[in-house]
C-alpha positions as CSV (number, residue, x, y, z in Angstrom):
1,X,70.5,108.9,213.6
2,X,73.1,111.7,213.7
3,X,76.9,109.9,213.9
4,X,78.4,110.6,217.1
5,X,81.1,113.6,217.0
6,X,84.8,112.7,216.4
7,X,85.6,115.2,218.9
8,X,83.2,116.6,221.4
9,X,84.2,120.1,223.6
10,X,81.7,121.4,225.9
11,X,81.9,124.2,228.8
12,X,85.6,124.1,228.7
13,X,87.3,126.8,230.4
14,X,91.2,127.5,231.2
15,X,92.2,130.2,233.5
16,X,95.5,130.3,234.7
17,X,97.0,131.2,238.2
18,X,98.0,134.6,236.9
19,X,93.9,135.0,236.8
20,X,94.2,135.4,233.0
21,X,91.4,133.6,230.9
22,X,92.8,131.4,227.7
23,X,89.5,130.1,227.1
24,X,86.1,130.7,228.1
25,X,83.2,128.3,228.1
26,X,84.1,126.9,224.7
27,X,81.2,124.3,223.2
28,X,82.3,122.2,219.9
29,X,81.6,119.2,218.2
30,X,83.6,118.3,215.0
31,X,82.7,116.2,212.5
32,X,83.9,112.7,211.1
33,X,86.1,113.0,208.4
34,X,85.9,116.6,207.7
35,X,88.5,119.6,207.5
36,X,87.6,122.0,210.6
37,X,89.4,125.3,210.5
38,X,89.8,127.3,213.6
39,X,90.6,130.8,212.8
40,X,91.5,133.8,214.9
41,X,94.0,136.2,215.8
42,X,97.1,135.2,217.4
43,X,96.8,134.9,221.4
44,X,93.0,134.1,220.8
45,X,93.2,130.6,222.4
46,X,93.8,128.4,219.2
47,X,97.0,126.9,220.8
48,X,95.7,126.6,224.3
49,X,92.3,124.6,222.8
50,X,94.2,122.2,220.8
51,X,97.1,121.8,223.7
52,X,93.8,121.2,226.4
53,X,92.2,118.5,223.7
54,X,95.7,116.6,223.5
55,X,95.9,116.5,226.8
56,X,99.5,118.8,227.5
57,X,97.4,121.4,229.3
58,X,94.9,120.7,231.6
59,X,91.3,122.3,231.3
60,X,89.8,124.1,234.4
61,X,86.8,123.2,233.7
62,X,84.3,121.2,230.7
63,X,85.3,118.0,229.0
64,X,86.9,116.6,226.2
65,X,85.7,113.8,224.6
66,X,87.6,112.0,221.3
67,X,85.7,109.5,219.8
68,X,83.5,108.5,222.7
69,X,86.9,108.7,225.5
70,X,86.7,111.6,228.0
71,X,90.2,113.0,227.5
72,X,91.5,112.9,231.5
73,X,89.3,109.3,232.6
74,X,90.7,107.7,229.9
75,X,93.6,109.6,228.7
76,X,95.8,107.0,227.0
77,X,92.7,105.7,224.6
78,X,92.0,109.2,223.7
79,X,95.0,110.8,223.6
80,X,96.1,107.8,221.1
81,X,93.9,108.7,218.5
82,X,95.6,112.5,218.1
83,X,98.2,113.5,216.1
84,X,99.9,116.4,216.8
85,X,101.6,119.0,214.3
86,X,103.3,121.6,216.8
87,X,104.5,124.6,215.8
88,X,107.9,124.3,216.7
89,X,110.2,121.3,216.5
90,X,111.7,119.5,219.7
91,X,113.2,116.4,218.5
92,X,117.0,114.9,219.3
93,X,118.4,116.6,216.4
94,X,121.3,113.6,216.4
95,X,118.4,111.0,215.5
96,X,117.5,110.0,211.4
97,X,114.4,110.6,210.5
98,X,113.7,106.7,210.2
99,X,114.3,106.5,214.3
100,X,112.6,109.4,215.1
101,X,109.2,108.8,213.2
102,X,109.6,105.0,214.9
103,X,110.3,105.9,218.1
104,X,107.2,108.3,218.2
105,X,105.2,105.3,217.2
106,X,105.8,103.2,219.6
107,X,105.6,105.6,222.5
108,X,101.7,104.8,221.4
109,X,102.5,101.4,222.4
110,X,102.0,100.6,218.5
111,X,103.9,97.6,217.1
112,X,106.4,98.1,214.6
113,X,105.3,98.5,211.4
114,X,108.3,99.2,208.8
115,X,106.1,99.2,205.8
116,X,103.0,101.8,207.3
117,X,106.4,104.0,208.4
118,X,107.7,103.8,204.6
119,X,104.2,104.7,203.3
120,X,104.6,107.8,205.4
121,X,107.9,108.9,204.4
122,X,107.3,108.6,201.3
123,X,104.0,110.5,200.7
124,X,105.9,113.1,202.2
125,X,108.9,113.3,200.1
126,X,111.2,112.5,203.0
127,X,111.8,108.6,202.5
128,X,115.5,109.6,200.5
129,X,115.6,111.3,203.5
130,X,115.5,108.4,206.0
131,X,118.6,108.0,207.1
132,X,119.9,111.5,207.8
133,X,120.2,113.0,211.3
134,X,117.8,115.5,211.9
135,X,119.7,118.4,211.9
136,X,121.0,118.3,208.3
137,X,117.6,119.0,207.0
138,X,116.0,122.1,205.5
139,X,113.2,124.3,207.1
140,X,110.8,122.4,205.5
141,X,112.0,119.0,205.9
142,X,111.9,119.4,209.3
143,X,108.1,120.8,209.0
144,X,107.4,117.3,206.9
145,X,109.1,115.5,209.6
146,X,106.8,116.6,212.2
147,X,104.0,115.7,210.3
148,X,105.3,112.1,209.6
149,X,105.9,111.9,213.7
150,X,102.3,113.3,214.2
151,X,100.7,110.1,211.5
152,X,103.6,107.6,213.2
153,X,100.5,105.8,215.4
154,X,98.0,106.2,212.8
155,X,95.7,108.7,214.5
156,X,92.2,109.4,213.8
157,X,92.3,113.2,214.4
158,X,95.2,115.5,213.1
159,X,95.7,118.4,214.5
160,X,98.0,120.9,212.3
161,X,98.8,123.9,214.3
162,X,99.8,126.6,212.2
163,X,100.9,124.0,209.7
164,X,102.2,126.8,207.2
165,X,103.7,129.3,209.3
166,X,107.4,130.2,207.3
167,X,107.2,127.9,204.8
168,X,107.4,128.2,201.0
169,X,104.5,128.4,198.6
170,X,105.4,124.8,197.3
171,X,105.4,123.4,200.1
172,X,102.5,124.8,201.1
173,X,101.0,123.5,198.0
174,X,102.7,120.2,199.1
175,X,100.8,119.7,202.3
176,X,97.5,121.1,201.2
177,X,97.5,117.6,199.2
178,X,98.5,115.7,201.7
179,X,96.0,116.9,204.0
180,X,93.5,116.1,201.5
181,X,94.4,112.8,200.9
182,X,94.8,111.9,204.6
183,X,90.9,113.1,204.9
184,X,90.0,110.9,201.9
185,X,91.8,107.6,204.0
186,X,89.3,109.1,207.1
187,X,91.3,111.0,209.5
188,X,89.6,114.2,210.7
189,X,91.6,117.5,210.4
190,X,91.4,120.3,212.4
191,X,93.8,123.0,212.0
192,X,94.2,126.1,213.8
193,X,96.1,129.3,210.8
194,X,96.0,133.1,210.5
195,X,96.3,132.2,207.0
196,X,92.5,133.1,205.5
197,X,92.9,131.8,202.3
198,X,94.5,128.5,203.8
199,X,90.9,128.5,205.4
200,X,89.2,129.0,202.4
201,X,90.8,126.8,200.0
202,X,90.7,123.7,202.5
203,X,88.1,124.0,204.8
204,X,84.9,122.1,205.1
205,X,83.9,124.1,208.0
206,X,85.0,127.4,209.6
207,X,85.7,128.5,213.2
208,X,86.5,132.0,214.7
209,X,88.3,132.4,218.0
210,X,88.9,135.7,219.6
211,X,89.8,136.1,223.2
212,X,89.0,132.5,224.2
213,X,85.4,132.8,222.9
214,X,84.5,130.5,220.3
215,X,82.6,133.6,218.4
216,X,81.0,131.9,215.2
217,X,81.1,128.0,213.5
218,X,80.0,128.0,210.1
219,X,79.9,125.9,207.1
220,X,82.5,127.7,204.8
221,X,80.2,128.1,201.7
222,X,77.5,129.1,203.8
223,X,79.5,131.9,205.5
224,X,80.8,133.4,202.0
225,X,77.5,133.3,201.2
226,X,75.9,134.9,204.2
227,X,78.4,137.6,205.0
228,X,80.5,138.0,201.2
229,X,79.1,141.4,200.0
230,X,79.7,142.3,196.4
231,X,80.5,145.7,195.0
232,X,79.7,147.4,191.6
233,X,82.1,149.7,190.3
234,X,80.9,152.3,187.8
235,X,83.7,154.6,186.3
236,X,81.6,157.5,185.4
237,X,81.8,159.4,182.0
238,X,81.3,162.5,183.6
239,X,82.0,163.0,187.6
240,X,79.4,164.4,189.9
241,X,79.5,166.5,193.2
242,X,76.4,164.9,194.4
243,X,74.1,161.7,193.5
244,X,70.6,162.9,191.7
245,X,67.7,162.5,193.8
246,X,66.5,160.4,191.5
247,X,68.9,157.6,192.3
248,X,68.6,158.2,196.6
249,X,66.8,154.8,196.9
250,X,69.7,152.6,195.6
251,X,72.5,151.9,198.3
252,X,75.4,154.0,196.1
253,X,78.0,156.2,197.3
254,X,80.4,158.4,195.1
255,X,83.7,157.4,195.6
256,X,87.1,158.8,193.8
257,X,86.7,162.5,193.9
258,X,83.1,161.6,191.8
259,X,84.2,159.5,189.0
260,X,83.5,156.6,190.9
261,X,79.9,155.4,191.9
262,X,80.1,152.3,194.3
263,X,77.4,150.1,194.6
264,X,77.1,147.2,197.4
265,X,74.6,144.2,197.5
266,X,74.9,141.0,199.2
267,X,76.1,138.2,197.1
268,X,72.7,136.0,196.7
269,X,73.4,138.5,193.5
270,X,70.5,140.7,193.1
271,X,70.5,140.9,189.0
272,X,67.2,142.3,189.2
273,X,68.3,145.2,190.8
274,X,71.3,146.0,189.2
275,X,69.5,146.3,186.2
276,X,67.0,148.3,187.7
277,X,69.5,150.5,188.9
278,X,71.3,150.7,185.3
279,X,68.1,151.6,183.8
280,X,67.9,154.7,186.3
281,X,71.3,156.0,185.6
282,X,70.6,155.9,182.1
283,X,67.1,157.9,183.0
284,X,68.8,160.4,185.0
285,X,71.6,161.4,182.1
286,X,74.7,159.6,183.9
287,X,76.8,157.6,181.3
288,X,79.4,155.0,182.7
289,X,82.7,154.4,180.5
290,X,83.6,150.7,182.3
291,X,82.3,148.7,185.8
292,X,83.8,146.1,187.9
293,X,82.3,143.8,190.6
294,X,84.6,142.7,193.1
295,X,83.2,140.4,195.9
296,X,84.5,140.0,199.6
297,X,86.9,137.4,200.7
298,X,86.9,135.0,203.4
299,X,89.6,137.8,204.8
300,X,87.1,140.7,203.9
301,X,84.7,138.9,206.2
302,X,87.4,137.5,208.8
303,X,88.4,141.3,209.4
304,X,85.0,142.7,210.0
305,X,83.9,139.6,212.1
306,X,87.2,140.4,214.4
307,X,86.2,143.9,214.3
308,X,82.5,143.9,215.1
309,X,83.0,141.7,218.5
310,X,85.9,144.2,219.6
């Protein structure tokens, strides 16, 4: 029997007064436990979905369920198994970090629980941090700090919106592990980036967003797979003005002012045919000095996804 969703979407819609359409008919279950990343362009909807699903934006129409509670009939249950990670900080700058990650706790109506709070801190390298106010802390701190706000309640979901927007490769690096080890203690992660390779290093599965329109959900090894194309580079010995007829079945174009012969296949790696098509270049007189294969990248793929729907 399949588990039930962590969090279930289904014909959601948001259109504001202005007339203009955030999100349109949006279906999506993610799973327990995994990493979901929502990609897309900015002003595709990935804010407005995750705003509508934590309940600061109200959905004209569909539901939201989180772990079996519909988001508006029962909006404190569900709304206190999310964590947020905004972009953007709004905190009383005056407060220490110790106060403010407590205080955001028990707005959940959690008890107080010094030693959990600790255990937060400190996974995030902010617990020598604890008792300074807010606003004496770096750029990143403060990006740290709204991550240990987000876990103050012990959600079940995290949302990370943007997580890595204008921050530093190390901290980057920094929160990448964190995010894994929260998923290993069971929280599900869904986070919304522009950031492809943030996508491809982290995520179990891939969405793309593109003017409100959920346009594809994929396992991410599955998609490489499917769409990543590979190339074969041959850096001719010789150049030619025109390919022989003798090589006008294989799928090769001449590229660099004819030094260059490019050949594409998709990336199930068709070795068979490579060597077939060595063997005829060798038959029709061409000699190659070197060759390269490059293959696509979750961004090669992203870009020509984006492109195709326009």
């Amino acid at each position: 029997m399949p588990m039930t969703p962590m969090l279930s979407i289904s014909n959601l819609s948001k259109t504001y007064a202005s007339g203009f359409s955030a999100l349109r008919n949006i279906n999506l279950d993610i799973r327990r436990g995994e990493i979901f990343a929502l990609l897309g362009p900015n002003g595709a909807g990935k804010t407005t979905l995750i705003s509508v699903v934590c309940g600061i934006v109200t959905a004209s129409t569909g539901t939201v369920t989180i772990d079996g509670h519909d988001n508006v009939a029962d909006y404190r249950a569900a709304r206190a198994l999310v964590g947020l990670v905004p972009q953007e900080l709004t905190t009383d700058s005056f407060e220490t970090v110790w106060a403010t990650v407590n205080l955001s706790r028990g707005l959940f109506g959690k008890p107080a629980n010094p030693a959990y709070i600790e255990q937060v801190l400190k996974s995030l390298s902010l617990w020598d941090k604890k008792d300074n106010r807010i606003m004496t802390l770096s750029g990143g701190m403060k990006r740290r700090l709204l991550i240990a706000k987000a876990l103050s309640h012990e959600p079940k979901i995290l949302f990370l919106d943007e997580p890595t927007a204008g921050v530093d490769v190390e901290l980057r690096r920094d929160m990448w592990q964190l995010v894994h080890r929260l998923r290993d203690t069971g929280v599900t992660i869904i986070l919304t980036t522009h950031y492809i390779d943030e996508a491809e290093e982290m995520a179990d599965r891939i969405g793309v967003i593109r003017k409100g329109e959920i346009i594809l959900v994929e396992d991410k090894v599955e998609l490489m797979h499917k769409l990543g194309r590979k190339q074969l580079t041959l850096h001719l010995q010789q150049p030619l003005t025109e390919l022989p007829a003798a090589l006008a079945a294989y799928p090769l174009v001449l590229a660099s002012g004819g030094e260059e012969l490019v050949y594409t296949y998709d990336s199930q790696g068709d070795k068979v045919a490579i060597a077939d098509l060595l063997g005829a270049l060798a038959r029709a007189g061409i000699a190659f000095t070197d060759l390269q294969t490059s293959q696509s990248s979750l961004e090669d793929i992203f870009v020509s996804l984006v492109r195709e729907t326009a």
